[in-house]
N, CA and C atoms as an extended XYZ file, in Angstrom:
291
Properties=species:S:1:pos:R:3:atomname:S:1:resname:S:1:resid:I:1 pbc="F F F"
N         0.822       -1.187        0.000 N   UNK     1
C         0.000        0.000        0.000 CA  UNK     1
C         0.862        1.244        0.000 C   UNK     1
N         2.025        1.072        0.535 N   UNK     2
C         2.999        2.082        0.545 CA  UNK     2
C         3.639        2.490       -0.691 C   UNK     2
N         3.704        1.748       -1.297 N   UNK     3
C         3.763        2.164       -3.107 CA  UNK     3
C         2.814        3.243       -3.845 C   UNK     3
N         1.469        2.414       -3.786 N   UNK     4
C         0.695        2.733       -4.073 CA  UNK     4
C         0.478        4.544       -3.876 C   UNK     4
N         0.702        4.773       -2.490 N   UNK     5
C         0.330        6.327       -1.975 CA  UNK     5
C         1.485        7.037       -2.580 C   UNK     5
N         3.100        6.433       -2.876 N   UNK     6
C         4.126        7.107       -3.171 CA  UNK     6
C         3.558        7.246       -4.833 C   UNK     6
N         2.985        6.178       -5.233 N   UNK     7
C         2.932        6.505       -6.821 CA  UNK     7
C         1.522        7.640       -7.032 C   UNK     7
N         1.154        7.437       -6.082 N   UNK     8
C        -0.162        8.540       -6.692 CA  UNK     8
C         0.462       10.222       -6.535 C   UNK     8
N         1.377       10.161       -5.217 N   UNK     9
C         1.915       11.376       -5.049 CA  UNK     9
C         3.295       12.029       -5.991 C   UNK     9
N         3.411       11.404       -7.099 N   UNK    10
C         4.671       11.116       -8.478 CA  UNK    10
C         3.630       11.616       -9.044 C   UNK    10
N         2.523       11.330       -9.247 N   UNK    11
C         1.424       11.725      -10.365 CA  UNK    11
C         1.225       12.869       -9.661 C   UNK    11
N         0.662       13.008       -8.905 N   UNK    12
C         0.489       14.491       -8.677 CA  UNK    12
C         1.644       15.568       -8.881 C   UNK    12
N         2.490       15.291       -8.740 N   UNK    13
C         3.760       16.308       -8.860 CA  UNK    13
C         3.828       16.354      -10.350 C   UNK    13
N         4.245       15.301      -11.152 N   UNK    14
C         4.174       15.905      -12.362 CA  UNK    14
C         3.266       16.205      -13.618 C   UNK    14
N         2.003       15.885      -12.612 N   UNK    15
C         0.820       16.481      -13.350 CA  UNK    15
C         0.627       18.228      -13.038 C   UNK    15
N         1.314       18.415      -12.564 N   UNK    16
C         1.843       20.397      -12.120 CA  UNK    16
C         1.948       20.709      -13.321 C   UNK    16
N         1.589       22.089      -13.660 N   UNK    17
C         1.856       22.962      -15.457 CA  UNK    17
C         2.951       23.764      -14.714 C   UNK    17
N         3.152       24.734      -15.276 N   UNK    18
C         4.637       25.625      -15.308 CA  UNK    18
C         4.238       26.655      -13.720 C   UNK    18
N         2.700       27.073      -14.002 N   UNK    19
C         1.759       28.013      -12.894 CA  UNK    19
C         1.652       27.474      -11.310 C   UNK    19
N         1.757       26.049      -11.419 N   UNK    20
C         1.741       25.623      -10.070 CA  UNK    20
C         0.083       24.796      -10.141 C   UNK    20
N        -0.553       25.241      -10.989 N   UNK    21
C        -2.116       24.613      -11.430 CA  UNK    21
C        -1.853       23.452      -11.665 C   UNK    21
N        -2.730       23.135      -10.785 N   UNK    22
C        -2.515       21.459      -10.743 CA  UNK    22
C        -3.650       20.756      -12.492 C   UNK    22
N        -3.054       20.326      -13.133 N   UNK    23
C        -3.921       19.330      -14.716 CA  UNK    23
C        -4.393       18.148      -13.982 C   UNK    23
N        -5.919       18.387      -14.822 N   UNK    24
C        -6.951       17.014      -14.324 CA  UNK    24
C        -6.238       16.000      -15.150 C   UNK    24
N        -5.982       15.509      -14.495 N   UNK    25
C        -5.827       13.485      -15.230 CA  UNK    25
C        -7.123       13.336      -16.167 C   UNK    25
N        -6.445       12.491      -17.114 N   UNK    26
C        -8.085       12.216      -18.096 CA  UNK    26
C        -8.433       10.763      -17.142 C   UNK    26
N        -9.584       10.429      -17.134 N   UNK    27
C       -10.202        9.124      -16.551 CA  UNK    27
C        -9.182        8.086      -17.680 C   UNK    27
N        -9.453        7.166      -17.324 N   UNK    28
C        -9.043        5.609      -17.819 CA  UNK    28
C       -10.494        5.395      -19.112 C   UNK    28
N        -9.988        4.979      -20.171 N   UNK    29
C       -10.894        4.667      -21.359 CA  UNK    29
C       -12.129        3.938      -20.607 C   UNK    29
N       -13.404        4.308      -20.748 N   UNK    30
C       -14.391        3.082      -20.150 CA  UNK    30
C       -14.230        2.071      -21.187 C   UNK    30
N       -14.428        0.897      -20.546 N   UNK    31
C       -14.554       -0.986      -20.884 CA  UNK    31
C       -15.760       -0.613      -22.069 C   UNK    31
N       -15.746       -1.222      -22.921 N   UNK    32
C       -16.604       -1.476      -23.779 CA  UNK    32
C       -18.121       -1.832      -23.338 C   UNK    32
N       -19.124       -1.860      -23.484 N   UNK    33
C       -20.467       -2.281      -22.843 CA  UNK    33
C       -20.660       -3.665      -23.394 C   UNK    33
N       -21.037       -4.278      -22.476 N   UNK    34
C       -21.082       -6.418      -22.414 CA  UNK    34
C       -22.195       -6.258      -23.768 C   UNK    34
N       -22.073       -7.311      -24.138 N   UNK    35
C       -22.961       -7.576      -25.799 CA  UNK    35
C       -24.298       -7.624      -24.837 C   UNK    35
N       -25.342       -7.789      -25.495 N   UNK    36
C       -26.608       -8.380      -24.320 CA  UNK    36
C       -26.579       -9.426      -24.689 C   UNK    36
N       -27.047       -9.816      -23.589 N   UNK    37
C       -27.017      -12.017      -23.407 CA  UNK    37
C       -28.259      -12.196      -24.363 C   UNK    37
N       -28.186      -13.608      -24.822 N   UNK    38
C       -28.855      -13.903      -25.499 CA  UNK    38
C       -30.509      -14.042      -24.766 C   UNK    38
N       -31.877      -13.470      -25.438 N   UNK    39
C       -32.938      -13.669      -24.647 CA  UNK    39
C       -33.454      -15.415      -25.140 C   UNK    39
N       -33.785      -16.095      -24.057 N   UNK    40
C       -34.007      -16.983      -23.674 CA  UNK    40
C       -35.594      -17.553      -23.613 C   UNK    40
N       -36.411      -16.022      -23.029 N   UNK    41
C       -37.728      -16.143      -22.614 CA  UNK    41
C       -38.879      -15.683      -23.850 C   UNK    41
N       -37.795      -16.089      -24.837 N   UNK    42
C       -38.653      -16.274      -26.272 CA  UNK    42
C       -39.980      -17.016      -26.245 C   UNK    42
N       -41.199      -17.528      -26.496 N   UNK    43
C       -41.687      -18.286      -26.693 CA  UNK    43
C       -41.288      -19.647      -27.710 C   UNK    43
N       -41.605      -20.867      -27.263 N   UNK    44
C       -41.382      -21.622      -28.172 CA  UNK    44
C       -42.058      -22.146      -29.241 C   UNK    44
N       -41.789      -22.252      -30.860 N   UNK    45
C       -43.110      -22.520      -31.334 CA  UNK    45
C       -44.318      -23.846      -30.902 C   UNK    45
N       -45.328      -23.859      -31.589 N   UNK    46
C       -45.804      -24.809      -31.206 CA  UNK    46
C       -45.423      -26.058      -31.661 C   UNK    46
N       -45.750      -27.517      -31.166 N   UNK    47
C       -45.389      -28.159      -32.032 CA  UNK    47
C       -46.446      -28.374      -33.383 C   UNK    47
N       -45.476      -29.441      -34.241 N   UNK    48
C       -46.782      -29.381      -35.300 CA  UNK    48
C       -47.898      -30.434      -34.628 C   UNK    48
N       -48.793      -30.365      -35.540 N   UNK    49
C       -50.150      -30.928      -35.380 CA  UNK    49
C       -49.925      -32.169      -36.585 C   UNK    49
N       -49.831      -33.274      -35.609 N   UNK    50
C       -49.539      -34.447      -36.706 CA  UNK    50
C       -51.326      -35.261      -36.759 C   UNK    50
N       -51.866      -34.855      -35.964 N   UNK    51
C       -53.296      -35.775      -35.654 CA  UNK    51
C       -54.700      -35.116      -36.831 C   UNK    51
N       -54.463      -33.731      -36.876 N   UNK    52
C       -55.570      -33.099      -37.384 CA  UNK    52
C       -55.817      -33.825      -38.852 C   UNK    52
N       -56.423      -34.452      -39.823 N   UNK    53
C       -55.998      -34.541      -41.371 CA  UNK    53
C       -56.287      -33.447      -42.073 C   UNK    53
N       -55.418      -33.528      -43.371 N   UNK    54
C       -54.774      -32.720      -44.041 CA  UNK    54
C       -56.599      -31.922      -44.635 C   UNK    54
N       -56.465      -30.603      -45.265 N   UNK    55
C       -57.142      -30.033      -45.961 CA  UNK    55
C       -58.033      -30.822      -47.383 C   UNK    55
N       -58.972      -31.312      -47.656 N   UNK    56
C       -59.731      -31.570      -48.827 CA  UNK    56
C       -59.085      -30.994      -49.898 C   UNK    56
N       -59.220      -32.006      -51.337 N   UNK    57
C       -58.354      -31.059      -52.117 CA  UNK    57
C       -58.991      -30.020      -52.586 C   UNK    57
N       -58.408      -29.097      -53.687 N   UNK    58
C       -59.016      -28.426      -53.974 CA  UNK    58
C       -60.589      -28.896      -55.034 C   UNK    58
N       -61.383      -27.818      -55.579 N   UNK    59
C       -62.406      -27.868      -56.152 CA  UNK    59
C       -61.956      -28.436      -57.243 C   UNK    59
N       -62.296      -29.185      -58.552 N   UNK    60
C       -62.352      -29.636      -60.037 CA  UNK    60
C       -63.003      -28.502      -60.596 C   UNK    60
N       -62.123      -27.347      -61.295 N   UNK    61
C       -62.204      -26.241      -61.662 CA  UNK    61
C       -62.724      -26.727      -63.664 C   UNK    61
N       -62.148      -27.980      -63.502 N   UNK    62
C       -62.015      -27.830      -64.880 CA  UNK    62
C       -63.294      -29.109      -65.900 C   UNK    62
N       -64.259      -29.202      -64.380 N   UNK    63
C       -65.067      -29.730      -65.241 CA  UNK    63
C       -66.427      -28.353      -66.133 C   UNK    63
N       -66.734      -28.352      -67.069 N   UNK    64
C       -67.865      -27.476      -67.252 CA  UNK    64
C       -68.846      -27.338      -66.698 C   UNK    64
N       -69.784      -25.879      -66.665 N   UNK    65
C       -70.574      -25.938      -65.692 CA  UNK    65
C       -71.818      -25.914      -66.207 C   UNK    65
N       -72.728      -25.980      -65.760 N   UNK    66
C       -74.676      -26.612      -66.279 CA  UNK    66
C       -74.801      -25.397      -67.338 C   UNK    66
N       -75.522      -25.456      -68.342 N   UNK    67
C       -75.905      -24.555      -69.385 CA  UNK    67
C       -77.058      -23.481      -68.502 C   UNK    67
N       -76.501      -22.018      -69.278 N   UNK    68
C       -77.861      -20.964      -68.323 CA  UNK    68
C       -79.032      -21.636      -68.520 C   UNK    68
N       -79.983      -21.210      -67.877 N   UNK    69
C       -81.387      -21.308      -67.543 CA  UNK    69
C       -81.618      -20.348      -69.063 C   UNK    69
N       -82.450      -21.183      -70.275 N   UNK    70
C       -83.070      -19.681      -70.889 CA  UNK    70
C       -84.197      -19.204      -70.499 C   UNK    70
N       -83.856      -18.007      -70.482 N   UNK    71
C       -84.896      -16.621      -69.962 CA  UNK    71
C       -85.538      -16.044      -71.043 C   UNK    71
N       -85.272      -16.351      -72.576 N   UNK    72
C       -85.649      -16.148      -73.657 CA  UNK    72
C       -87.029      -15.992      -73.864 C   UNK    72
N       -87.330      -17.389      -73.839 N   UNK    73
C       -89.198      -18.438      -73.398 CA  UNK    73
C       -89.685      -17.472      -73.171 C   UNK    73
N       -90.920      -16.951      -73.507 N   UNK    74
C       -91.899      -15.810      -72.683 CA  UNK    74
C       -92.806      -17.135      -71.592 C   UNK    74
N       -93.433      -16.641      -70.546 N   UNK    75
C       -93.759      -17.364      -69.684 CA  UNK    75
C       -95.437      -17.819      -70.456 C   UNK    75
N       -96.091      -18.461      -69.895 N   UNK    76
C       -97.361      -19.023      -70.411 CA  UNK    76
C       -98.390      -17.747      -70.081 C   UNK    76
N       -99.320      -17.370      -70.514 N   UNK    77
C      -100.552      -16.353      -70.462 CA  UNK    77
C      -100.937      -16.753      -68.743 C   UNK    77
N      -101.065      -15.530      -68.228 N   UNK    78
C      -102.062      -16.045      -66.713 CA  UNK    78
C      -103.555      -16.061      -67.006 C   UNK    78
N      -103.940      -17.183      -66.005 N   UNK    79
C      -105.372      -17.551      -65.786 CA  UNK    79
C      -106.204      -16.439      -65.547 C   UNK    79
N      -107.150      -16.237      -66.905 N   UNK    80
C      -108.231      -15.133      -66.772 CA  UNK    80
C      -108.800      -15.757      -65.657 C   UNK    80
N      -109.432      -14.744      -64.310 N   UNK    81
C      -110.371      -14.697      -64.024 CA  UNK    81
C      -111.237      -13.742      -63.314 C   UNK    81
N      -111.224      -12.883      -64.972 N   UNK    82
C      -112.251      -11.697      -64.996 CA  UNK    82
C      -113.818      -12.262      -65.510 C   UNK    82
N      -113.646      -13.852      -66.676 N   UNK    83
C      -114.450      -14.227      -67.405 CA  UNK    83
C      -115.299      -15.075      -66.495 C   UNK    83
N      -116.482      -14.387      -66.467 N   UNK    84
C      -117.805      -14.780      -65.040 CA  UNK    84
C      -117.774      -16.818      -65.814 C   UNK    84
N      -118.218      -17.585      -64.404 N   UNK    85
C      -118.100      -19.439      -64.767 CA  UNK    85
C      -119.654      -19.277      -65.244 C   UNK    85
N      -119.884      -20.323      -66.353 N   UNK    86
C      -121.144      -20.901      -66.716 CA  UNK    86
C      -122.393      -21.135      -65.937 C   UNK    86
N      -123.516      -20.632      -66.311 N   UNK    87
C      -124.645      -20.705      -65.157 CA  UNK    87
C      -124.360      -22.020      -64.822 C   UNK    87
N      -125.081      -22.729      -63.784 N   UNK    88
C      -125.280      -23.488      -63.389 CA  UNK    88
C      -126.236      -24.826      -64.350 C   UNK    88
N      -126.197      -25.984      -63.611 N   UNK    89
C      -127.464      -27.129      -64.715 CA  UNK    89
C      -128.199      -26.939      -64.067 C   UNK    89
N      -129.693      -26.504      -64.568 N   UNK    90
C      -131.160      -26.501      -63.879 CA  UNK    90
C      -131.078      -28.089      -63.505 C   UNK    90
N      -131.415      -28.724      -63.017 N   UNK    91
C      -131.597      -29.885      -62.261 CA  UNK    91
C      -133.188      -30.246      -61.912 C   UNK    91
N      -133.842      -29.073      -61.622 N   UNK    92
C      -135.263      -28.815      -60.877 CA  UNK    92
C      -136.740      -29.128      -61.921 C   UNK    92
N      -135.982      -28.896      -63.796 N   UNK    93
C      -136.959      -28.812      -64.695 CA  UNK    93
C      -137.021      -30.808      -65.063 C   UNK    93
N      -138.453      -31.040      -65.439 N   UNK    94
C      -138.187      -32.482      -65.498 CA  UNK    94
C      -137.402      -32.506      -66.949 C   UNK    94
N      -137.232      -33.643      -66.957 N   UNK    95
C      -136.958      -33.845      -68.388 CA  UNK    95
C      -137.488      -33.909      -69.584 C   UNK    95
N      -137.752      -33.626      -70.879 N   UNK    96
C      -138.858      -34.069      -72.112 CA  UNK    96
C      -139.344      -35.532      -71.943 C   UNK    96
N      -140.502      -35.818      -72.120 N   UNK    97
C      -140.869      -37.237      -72.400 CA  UNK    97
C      -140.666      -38.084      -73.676 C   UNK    97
């Protein structure tokens, strides 16, 4: 330890300028900053799913599809019924002999 106090008091003396003003020492270079550790508390993926079965294939794109409906056709006439129904059969008159 007795070194130590003699060497700090060597530095002080000839860290003196010409004035008697004592010069700041520069600090010691700082250490580089530690890398960051690797993070750990990642999630892990899931595993795969070997049980589920696979997707249906796709659609048969390439069969043709049903011919349009024609709309051309005019539809059939609707059922008059403005035209009054036929009297009735007298029933009540006898018949000719």
């Amino acid at each position: 330890m007795r070194g130590a106090a003699l060497l700090a008091i060597l530095l002080r003396l000839t860290a003196c300028g010409s004035g008697g003003e004592e010069i700041a020492l520069t600090p010691p270079p700082a250490s580089p900053a530690p890398e960051a550790p690797v993070d750990t508390t990642s999630p892990v993926p899931p595993p795969v799913d070997t049980i589920t079965p696979p997707p249906p294939p796709p659609v048969d794109t390439t069969t043709p599809p049903a011919p349009p409906v024609d709309t051309t056709t005019p539809p059939p006439p609707p059922v008059d019924t403005t035209t009054p129904p036929p009297p009735p059969v007298d029933t009540t008159t006898p018949a000719p002999p």
